[in-house]
C-alpha positions as a Markdown table, in Angstrom:
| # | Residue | x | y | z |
|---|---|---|---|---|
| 1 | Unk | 79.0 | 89.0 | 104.9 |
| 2 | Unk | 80.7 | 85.3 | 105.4 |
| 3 | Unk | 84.3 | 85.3 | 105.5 |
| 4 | Unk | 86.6 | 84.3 | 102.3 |
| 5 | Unk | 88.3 | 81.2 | 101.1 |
| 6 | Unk | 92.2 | 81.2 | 101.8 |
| 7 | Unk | 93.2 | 82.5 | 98.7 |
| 8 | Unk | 91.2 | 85.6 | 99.7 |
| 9 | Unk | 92.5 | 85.7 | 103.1 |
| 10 | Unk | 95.6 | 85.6 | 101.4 |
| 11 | Unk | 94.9 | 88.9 | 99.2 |
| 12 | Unk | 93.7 | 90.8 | 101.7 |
| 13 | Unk | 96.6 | 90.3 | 103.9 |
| 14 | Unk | 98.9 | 90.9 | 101.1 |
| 15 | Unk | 96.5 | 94.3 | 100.3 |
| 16 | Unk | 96.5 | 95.7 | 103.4 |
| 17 | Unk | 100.3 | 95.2 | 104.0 |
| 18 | Unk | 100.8 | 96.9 | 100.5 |
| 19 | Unk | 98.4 | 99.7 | 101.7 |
| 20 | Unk | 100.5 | 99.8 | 105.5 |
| 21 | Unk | 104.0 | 100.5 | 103.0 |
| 22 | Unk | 102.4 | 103.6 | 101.7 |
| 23 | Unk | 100.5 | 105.9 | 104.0 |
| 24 | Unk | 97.1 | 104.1 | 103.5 |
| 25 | Unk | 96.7 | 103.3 | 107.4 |
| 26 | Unk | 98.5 | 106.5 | 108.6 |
| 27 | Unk | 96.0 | 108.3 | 106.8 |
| 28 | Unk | 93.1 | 105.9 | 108.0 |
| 29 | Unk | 90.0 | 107.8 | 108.7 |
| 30 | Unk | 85.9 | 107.7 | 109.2 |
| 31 | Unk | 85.6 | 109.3 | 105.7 |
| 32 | Unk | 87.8 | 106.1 | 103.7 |
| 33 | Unk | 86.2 | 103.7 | 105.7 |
| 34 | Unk | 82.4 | 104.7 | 105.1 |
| 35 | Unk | 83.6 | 104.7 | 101.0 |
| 36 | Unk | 84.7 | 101.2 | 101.6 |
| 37 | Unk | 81.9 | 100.6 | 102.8 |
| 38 | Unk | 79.7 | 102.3 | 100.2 |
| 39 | Unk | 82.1 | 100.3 | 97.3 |
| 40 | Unk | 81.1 | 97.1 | 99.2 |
| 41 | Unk | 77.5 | 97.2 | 99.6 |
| 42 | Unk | 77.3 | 98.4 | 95.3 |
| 43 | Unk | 79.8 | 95.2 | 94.2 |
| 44 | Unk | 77.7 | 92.8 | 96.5 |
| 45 | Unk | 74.7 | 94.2 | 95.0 |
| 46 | Unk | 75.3 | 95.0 | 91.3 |
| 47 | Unk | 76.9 | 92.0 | 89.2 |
| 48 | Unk | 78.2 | 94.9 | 86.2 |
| 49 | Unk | 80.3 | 96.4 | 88.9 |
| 50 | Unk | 81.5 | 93.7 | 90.4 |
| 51 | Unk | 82.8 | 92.4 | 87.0 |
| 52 | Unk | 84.4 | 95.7 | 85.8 |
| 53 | Unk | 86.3 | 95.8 | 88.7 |
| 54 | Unk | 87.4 | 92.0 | 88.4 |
| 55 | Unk | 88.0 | 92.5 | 84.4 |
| 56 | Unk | 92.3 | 92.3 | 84.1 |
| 57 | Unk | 92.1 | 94.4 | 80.8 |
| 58 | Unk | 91.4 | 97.5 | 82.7 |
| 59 | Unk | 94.3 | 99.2 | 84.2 |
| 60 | Unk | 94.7 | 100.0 | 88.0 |
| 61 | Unk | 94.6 | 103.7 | 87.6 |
| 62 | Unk | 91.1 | 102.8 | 85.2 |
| 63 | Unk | 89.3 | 100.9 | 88.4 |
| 64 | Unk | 90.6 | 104.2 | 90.9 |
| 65 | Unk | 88.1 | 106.3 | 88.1 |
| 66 | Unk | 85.5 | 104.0 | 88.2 |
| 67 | Unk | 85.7 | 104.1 | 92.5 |
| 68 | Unk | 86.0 | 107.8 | 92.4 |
| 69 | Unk | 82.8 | 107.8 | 89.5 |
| 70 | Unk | 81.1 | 106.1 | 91.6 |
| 71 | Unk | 81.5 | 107.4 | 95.1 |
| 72 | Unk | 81.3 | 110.9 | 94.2 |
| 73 | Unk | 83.3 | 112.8 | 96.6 |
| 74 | Unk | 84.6 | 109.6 | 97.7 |
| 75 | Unk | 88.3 | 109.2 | 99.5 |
| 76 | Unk | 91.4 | 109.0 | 97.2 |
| 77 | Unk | 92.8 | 107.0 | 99.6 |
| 78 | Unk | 89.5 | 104.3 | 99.3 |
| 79 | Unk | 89.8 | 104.8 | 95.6 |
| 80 | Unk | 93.2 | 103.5 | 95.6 |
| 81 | Unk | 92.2 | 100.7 | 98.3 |
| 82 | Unk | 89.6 | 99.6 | 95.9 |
| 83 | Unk | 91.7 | 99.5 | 92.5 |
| 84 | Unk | 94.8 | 97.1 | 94.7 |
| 85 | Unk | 91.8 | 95.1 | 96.0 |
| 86 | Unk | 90.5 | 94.5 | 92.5 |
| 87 | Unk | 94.2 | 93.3 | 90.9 |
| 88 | Unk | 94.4 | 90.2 | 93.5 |
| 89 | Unk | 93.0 | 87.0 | 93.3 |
| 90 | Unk | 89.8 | 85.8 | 95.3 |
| 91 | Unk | 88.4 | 82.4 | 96.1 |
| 92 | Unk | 85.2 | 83.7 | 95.3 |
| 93 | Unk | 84.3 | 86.6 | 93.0 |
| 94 | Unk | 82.3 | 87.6 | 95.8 |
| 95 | Unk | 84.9 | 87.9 | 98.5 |
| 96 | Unk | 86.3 | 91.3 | 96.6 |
| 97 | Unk | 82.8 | 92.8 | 98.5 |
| 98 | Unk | 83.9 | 90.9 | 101.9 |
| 99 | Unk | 87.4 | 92.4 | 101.6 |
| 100 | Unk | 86.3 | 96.4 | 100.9 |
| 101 | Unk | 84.1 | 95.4 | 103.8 |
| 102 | Unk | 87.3 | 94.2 | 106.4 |
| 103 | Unk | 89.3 | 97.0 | 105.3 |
| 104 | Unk | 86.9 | 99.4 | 105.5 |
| 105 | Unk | 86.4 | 98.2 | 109.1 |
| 106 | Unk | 90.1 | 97.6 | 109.4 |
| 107 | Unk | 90.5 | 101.7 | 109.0 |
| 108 | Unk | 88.3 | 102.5 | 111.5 |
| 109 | Unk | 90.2 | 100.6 | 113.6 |
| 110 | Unk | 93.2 | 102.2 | 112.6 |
| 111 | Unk | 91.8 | 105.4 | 112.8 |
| 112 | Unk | 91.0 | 105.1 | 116.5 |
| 113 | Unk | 94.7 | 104.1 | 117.3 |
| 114 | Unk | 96.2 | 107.2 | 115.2 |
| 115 | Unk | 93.5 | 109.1 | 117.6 |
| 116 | Unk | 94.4 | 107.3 | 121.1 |
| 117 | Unk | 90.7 | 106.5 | 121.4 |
| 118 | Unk | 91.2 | 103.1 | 120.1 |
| 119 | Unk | 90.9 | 101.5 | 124.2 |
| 120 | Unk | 88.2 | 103.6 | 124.5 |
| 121 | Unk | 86.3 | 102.9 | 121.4 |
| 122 | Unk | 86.8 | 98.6 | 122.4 |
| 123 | Unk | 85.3 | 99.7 | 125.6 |
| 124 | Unk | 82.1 | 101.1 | 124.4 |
| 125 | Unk | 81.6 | 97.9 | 121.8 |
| 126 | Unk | 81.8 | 95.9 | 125.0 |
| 127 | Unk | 79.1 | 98.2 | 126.5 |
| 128 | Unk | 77.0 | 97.8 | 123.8 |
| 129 | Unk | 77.6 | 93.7 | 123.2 |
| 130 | Unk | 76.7 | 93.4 | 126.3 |
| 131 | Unk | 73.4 | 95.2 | 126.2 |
| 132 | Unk | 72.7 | 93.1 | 122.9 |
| 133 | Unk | 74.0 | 89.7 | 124.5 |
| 134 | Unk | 71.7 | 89.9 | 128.1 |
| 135 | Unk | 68.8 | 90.8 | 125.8 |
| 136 | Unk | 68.1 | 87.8 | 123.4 |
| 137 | Unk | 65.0 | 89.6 | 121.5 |
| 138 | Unk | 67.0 | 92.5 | 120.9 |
| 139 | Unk | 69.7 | 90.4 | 120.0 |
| 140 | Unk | 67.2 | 88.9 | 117.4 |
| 141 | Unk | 66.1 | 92.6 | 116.2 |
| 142 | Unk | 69.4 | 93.5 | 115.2 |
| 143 | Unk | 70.2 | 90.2 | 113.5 |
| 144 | Unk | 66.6 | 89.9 | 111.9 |
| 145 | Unk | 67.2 | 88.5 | 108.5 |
| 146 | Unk | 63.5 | 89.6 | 107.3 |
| 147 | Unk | 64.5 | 93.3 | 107.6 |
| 148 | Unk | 66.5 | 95.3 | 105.2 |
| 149 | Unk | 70.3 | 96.0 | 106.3 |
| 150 | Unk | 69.3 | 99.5 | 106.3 |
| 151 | Unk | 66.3 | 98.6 | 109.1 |
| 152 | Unk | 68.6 | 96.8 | 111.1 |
| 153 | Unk | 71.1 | 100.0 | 111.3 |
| 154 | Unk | 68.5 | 102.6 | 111.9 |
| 155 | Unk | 67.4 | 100.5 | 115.1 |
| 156 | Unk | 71.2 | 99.5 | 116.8 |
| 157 | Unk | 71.7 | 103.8 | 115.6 |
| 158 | Unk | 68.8 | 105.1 | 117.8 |
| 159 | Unk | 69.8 | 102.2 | 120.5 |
| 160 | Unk | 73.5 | 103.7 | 120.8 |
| 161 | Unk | 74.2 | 105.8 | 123.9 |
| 162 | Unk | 74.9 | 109.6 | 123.8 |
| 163 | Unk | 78.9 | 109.9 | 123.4 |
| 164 | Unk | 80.6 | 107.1 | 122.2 |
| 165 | Unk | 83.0 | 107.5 | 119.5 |
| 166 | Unk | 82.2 | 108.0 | 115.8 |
| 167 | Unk | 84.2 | 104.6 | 115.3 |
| 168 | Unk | 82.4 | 102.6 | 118.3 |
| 169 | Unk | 78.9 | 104.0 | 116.1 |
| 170 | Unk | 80.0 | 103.0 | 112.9 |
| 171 | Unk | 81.3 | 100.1 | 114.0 |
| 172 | Unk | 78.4 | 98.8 | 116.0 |
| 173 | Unk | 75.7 | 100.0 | 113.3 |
| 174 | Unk | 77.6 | 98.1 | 110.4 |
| 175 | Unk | 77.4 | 94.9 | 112.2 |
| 176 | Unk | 74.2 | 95.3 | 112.4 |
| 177 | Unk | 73.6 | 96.0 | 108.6 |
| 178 | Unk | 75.8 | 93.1 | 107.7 |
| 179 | Unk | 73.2 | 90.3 | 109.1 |
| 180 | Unk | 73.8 | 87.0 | 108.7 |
| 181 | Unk | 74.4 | 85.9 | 112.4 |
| 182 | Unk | 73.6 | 87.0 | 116.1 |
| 183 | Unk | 74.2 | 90.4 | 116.0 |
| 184 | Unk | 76.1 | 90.2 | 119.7 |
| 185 | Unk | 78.7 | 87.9 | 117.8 |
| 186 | Unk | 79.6 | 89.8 | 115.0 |
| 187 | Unk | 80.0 | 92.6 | 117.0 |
| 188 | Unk | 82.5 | 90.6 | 119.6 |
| 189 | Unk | 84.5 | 89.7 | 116.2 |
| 190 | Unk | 85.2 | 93.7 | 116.0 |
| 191 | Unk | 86.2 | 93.7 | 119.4 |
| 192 | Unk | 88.4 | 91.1 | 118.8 |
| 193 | Unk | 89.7 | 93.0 | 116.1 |
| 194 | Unk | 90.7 | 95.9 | 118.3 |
| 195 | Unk | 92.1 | 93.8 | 121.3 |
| 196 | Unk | 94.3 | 92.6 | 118.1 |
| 197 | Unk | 95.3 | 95.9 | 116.5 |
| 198 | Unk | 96.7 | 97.0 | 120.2 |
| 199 | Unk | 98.8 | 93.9 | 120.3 |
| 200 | Unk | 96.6 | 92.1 | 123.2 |
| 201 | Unk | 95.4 | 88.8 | 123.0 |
| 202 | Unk | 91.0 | 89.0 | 123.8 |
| 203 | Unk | 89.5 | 86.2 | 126.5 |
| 204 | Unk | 85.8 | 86.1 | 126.8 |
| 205 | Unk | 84.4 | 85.3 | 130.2 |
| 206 | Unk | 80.6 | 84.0 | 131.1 |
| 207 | Unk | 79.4 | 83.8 | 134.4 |
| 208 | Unk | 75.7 | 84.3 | 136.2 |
| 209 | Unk | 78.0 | 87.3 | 138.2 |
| 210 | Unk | 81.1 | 89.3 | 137.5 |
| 211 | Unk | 84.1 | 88.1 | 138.8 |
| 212 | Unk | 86.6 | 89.7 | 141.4 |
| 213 | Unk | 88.9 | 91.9 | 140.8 |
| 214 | Unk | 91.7 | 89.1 | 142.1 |
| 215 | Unk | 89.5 | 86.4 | 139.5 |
| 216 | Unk | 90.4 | 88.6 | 136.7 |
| 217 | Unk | 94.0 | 89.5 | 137.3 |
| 218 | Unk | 94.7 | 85.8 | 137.9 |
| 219 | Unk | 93.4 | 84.6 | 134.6 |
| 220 | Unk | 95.2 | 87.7 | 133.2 |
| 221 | Unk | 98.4 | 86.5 | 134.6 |
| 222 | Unk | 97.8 | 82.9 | 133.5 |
| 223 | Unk | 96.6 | 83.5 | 129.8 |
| 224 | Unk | 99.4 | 86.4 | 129.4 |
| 225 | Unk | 101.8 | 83.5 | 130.4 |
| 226 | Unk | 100.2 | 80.6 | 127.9 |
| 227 | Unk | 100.1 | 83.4 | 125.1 |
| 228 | Unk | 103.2 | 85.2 | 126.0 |
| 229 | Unk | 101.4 | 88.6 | 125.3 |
| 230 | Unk | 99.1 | 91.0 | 127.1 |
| 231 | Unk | 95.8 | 89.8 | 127.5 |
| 232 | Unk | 92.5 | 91.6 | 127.6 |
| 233 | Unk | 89.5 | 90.4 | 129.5 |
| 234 | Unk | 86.4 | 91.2 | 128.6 |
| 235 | Unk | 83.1 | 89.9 | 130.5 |
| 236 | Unk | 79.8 | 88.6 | 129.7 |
| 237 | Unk | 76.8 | 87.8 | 132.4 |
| 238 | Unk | 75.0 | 84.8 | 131.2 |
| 239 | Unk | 72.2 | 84.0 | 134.3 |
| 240 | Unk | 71.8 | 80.2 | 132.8 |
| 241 | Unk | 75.1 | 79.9 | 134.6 |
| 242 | Unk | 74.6 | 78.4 | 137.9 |
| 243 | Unk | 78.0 | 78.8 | 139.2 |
| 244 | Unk | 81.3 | 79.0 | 137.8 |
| 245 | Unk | 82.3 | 80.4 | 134.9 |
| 246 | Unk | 83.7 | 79.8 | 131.1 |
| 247 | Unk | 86.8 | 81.1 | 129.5 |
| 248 | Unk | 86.9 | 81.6 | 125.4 |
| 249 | Unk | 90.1 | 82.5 | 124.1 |
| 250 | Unk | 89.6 | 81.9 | 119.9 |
| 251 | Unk | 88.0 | 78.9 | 119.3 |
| 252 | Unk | 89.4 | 77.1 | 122.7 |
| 253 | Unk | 87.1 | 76.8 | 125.2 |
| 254 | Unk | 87.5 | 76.1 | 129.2 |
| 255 | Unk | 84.2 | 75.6 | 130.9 |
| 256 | Unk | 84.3 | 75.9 | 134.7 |
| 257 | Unk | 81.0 | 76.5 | 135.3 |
| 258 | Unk | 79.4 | 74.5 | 138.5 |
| 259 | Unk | 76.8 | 72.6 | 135.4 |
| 260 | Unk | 80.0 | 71.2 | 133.8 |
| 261 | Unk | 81.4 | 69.9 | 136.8 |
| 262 | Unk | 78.1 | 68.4 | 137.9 |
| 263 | Unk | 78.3 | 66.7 | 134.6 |
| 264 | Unk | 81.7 | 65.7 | 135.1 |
| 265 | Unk | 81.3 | 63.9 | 138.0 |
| 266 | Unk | 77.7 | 62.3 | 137.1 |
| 267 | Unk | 79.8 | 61.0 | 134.1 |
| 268 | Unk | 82.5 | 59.6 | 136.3 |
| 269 | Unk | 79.7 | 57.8 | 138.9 |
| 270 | Unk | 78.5 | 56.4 | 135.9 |
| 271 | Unk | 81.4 | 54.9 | 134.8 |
| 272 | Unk | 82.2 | 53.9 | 138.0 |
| 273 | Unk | 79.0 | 52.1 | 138.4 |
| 274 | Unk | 79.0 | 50.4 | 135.3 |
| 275 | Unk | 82.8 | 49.0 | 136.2 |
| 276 | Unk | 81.6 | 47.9 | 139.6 |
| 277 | Unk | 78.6 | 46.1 | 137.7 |
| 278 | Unk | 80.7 | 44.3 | 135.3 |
| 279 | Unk | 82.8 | 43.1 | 138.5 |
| 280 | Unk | 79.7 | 41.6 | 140.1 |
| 281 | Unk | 78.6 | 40.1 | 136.7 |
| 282 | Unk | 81.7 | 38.1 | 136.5 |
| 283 | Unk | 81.2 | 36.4 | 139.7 |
């Protein structure tokens, strides 16, 4: 499910700070965020829903009936979530799916913090992303647009390991039901998520082998000082890396791998060359 516009961003900020006020996020649990989850999947597929929920002339405690009618059993707290949801204003009439679906994940998250499990829950995403990243066919299984969202979750549920956390399952399983991307990416945007919530800042490193133990704590020490705030590194082995390595941290990128510096330096000789042939033309 794509990300919204701004204005949605907007709304769901302003929802979920509304919902941290009251005891929404306090209360945060597996059983809300599955109902999110549930509410989601039916306005993304059912255009009568989605409208009912989007129609102003309905009141707020009307759409918290129509959540509860049709999640039976569902969470009063989701129920609530999707009735504040449905009085904002989206960029598309679509994004009020997206935003059940962040909040929903957004609760489990919240839930593993209230539990003190939240460290270990990032950990096992990381096991599991990097299983899916060093394996590029089952990468492509659990990203395969041609099967059903349901498909996709059955396979990344009988692929998780004995033991992790009901959040790290959820978690990983839903990214796989979503779609619309590498499945090993949309599962490092929860991580990223969590790294967030415990008020770190997330860099990604790739290399062809893992880095020392003195590697990492530098870079820790030199991101925490850029970001001024705690930083979290998390590593991926990528074998197409000769030497080297390359740093992600958001949407900046440092590449120090040995290809890039190769690169580097033919480009320099190059320009060199083509200086020193100019010179000699001119004579």
């Amino acid at each position: 499910m794509k990300p919204g516009g701004q204005t949605s961003r907007i709304s769901l900020e302003r929802a979920e700070k509304e919902s941290a006020l009251g005891s929404f996020f306090n209360q945060a649990n597996v059983d809300t965020a599955l109902s999110l989850f549930a509410l989601s999947s039916l306005i993304a597929s059912h255009d009568k829903i989605l409208e009912a929920f989007l129609d102003s002339s309905h009141t707020l405690s009307e759409k918290e009936e129509l959540a509860s009618a049709l999640l039976q059993g569902a969470s009063p707290n989701a129920a609530k979530a999707a009735a504040l949801l449905s009085s904002l204003a989206w960029s598309r009439r679509e994004d009020l799916a997206w935003a059940a679906e962040k909040m929903g994940k957004d609760c489990l998250i919240e839930g593993a913090k209230n539990r003190k499990t939240a460290q270990k829950v990032r950990g096992e995403l990381e096991l599991f992303q990097e299983l899916a990243s060093s394996h590029p066919l089952l990468d492509r299984c659990l990203s395969d647009k041609l099967a059903s969202g349901q498909k996709r979750k059955e396979l990344c549920e009988k692929l998780i390991p004995e033991g992790f956390e009901e959040e790290s399952r959820i978690l990983a399983a839903r990214c796989a039901q979503e779609g619309g991307g590498r499945y090993s990416s949309l599962l490092g945007e929860q991580i990223e998520a969590v790294t967030s919530s415990l008020g770190e800042a997330g860099i990604e490193v790739r290399s062809a082998s893992l880095l020392t133990s003195g590697q990492v704590e530098a870079l820790k020490a030199a991101f925490s000082k850029k970001l001024k705030k705690p930083v979290h590194v998390r590593q991926l082995l990528d074998p197409s890396l000769v030497g080297g390595f390359t740093v992600r941290c958001g949407a900046d990128v440092t590449d120090m791998s040995a290809s890039s510096q190769l690169e580097a330096l033919k480009a320099n000789m190059e320009t060199k060359l083509a200086f020193c042939a100019k010179i000699e033309g001119n004579k």
